[in-house]
N, C-alpha and C positions, 0 to 999 in steps of 0.2 A: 661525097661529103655533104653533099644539100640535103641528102635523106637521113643522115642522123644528127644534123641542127632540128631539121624538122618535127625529126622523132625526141629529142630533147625538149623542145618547146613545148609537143603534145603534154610530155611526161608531167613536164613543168607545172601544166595548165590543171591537171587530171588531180593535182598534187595538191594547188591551191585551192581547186574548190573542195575538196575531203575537206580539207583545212577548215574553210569557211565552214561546211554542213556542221562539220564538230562542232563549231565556234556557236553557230546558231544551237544545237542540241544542246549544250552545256548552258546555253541562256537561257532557253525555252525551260530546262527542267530547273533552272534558280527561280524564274518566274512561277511555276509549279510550286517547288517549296514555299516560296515567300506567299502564295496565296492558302496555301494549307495550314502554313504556321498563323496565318489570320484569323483562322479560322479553328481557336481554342474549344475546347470543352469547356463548360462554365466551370470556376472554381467552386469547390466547397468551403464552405464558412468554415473558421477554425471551432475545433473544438467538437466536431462531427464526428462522433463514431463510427459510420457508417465505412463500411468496409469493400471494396470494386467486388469481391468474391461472393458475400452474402445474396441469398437470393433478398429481390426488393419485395416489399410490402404492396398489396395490391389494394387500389379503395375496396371500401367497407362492401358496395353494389357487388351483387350476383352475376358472374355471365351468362349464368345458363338462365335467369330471368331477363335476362336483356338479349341474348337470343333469340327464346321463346315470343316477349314481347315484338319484337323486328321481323321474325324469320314466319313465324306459325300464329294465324289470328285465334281468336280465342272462341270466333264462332268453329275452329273447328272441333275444339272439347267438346263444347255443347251440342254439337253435331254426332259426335263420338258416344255422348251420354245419352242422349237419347235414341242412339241406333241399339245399345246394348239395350238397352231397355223394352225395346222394338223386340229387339232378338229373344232376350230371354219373355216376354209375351206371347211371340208366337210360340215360341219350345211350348210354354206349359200349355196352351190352347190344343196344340197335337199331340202331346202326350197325356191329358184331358185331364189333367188336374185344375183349369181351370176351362170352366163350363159356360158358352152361351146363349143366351136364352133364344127361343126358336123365334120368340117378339120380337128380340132387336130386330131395330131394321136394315135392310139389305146384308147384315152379316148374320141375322140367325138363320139364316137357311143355308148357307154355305160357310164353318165355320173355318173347315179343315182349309178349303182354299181362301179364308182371308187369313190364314196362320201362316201360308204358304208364300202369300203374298208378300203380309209383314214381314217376315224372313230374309227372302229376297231383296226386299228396300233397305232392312237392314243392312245387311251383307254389303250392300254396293255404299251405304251410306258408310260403313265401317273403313271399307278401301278409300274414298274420298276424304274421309279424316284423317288415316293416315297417312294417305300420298305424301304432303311434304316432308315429312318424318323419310320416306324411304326415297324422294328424288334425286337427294346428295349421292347415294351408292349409286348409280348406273353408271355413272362415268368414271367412278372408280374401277367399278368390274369389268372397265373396258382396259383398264391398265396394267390386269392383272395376266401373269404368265402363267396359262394353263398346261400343265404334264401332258407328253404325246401320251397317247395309246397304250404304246409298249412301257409306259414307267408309269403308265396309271394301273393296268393288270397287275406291273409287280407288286405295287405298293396293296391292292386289294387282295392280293392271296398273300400279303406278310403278313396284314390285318387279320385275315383267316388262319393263317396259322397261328398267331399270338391269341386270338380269341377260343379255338380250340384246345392251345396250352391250356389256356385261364379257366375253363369250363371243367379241363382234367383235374387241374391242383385245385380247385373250389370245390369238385367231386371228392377228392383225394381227403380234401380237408372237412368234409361231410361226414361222410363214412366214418375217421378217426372219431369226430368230436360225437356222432350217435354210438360207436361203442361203446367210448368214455361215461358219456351219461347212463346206457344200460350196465354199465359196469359198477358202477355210482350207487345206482338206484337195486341191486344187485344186493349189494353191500351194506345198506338200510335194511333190507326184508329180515 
């Protein structure tokens, strides 16, 4: 008989603190409410048309100029404009539309390799302008799921197949429309 007083007593015990945890639970989340409920959205003035569903109105300011401003300095345009400039100089120096005189100095005796040169400074100065234009995608392309093997084959001979279609019916529809015109012109004579 002592062992199920005992076992009573536990029961008892195991009972009231539920009880309690509840009691604490149902306080803690009144306290949650009444801190949420404090915590309104501002009211809107009456008389506001403004609707929760409309998209909002954004200030007058550009993002993509406040981007470009923040993100991209503006020496790397001018870096960009004068590398193309670079570029298309040396193009026409080697394909000798434009011509150096053998006087200049240290570039008229070797035209073709200071065209070569300019070229290349370009080129590089071309990639370092737009580096930051292209640094946002690398950690992209590291989050992308690329096709195993076997579903990249299939997808390139469906490719192939559908491009072979398109070549037949763009054939098919050649042939029709050159008869049609010799038949046209047929019909003139």
């Amino acid at each position: 008989m002592y062992f199920d007083d005992e076992k009573e007593i536990t029961n008892e015990n195991k009972e009231d603190s539920l009880n309690e945890t509840s009691d604490t639970k149902e306080a803690n989340d009144s306290e949650v409410e009444a801190k949420d409920s404090d915590i309104e959205p501002a009211k809107k003035p009456k008389g506001h048309s403004h609707v929760d569903n409309e998209p909002k109105v954004e200030d007058s300011h550009s993002r993509i100029l406040e981007y470009l401003k923040n993100e991209h300095k503006w020496e790397n345009y001018v870096l960009l404009a004068l590398s193309l400039m670079a570029l298309i100089l040396g193009c026409l120096i080697i394909n000798g539309t434009l011509e150096v005189s053998e006087e200049f100095p240290l570039i008229g005796n070797f035209p073709k390799v200071f065209a070569w040169v300019l070229i290349g400074l370009a080129a590089l100065a071309i990639l370092l302008s737009l580096w930051p234009f292209f640094k946002p995608a690398f950690p992209e392309l590291k989050k992308v799921s690329w096709s195993k093997p076997r579903e990249f084959a299939a997808d390139v001979a469906r490719v192939f197949i559908f491009l072979i279609i398109l070549v037949f019916v763009l054939l098919l529809f050649d042939a029709f429309i050159s008869r049609l015109i010799k038949f046209i012109l047929q019909l003139n004579d």
